[in-house]
N, C-alpha and C positions, 0 to 999 in steps of 0.2 A: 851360881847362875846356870852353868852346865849340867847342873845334876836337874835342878829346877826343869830346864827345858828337857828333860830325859824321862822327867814323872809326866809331866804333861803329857808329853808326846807318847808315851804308850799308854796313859789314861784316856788319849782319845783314841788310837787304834782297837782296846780294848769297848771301849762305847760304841765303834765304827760297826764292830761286828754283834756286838749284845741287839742294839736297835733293832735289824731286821728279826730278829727271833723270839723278842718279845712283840714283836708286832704279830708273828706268827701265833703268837701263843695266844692273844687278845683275842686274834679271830676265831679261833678254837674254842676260847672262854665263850664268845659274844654266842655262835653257834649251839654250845652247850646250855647255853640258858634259854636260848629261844625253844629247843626243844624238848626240856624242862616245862616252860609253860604250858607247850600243848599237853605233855604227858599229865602231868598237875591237873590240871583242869578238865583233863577226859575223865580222871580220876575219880576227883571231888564231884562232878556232874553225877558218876556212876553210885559214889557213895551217897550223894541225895537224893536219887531216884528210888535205890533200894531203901532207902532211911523214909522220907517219904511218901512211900506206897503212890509215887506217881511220875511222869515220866520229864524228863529234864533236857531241856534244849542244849546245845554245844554250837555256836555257829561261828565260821571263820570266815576272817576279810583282809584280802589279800594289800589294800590300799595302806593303811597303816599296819598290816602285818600282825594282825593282834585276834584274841580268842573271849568270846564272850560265853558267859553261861545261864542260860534265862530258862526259868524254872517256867513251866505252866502260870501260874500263877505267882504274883511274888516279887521279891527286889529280883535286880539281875545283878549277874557277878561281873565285871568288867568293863570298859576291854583292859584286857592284857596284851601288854604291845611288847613286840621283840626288840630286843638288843637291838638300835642301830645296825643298819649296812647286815641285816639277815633275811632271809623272804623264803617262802615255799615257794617250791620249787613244782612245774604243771608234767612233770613226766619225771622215770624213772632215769638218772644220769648214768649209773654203772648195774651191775649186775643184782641180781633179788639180794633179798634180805632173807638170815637162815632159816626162820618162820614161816616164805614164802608166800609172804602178803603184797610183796614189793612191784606185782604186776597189775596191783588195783589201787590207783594214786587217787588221796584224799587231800582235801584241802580245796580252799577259797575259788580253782579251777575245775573242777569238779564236780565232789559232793561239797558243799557250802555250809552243812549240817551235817551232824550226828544226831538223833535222838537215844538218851538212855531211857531205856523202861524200868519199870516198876520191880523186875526179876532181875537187873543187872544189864541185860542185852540190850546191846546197841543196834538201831536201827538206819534204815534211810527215810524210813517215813511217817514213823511213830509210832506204827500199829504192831509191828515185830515180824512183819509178813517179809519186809526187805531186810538180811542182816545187812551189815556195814563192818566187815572186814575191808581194809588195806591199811596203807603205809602213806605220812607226809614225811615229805621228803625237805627239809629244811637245808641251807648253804648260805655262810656269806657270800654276799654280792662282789668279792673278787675271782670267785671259782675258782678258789685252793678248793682241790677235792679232798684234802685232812679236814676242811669245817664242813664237809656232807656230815649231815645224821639224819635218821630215819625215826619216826615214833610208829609202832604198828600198833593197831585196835585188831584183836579178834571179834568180830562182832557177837558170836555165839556167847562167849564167857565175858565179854568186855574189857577183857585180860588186855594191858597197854605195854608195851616193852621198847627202851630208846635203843636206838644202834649207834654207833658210831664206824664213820667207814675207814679204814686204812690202806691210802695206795700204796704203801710198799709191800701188802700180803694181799692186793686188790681182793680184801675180804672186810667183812664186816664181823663187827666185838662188839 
C-alpha cells in the first residue's frame, strides 16, 4: 500500500509539472498553424494568379480570424480560420523582422487585402501601381511572446517567408 501511495504520488508531481509545458507547447502549435494559413494561401493565391493569367484576391477578417481567397472570377477558396485563441495582431509588438518588412503591418487592421497579379506581384490595388510588401504579425491571445510569428509578403516577388520570434535571443528564426 506504501509503495502504491509512493507511485501515485510522484505520478502526480511528475503530471503537476508536464501540464504547464504542454500547455505551452499547444500554444506554439496553435500559433504555428494560424500562420501557416496565411502563408498557404498568399501562396496558392500567388500560384493562381500566375497559372491563370489573372489576378487573385486574398482578403483578411479579423472577426473570425480567417483568410479567404476569391479569384476574379470563380468559386472562392475559404475562409480559413485560425487555430482557437490566435488573432493578428494591428502593430508591430518587438523588433523587425530580418527581411525588414516588419515596419509595414498587414492584415484585417490595415491592408484587408492583398491582390496577386497576373506576373506574381502583389498589390494593394489590383492594378500593380501599389506593391504590398509587409509583415502579419500573428500571437496567441495569452501574449506569450514564444507564440509571436510573423508571415512577410515581399510585394515585388510575392516571395512569403514565416518567422517565428524568440524571446530568449529577442530575435526572430
Amino acid at each position: 500500500m506504501v509503495e502504491m501511495l509512493m507511485v501515485v504520488s510522484v505520478a502526480s508531481i511528475v503530471a503537476a509539472m508536464a501540464i504547464p509545458m504542454f500547455q505551452t507547447a499547444m500554444e506554439q502549435s496553435d500559433a504555428d498553424a494560424a500562420a501557416q494559413v496565411v502563408a498557404q494561401e498568399l501562396n496558392i493565391a500567388q500560384a493562381m494568379a500566375v497559372g491563370s493569367h489573372g489576378n487573385i484576391l486574398v482578403q483578411f477578417d479579423s472577426a473570425p480570424n480567417s483568410v479567404v481567397v476569391a479569384p476574379g472570377t470563380g468559386s472562392v477558396r475559404g475562409p480559413f480560420v485560425f487555430p482557437s485563441n490566435t488573432t493578428f495582431l494591428n502593430s508591430n509588438p518587438v523588433l523587425d523582422t530580418p527581411d525588414a518588412l516588419g515596419n509595414t503591418v498587414l492584415g484585417p487592421a490595415s491592408n484587408v487585402a492583398v491582390t496577386f497579379l497576373d506576373n506574381g506581384e502583389a498589390a494593394t490595388d489590383g492594378t500593380g501601381t501599389t506593391l504590398c510588401s509587409g509583415t502579419f504579425f500573428i500571437r496567441h491571445v495569452n501574449g506569450d511572446p514564444a507564440t509571436l510569428r510573423a508571415v512577410t509578403l515581399l510585394g515585388g516577388t510575392g516571395r512569403v517567408h514565416i518567422w517565428q520570434y524568440v524571446p530568449s535571443s529577442n530575435s526572430w528564426q
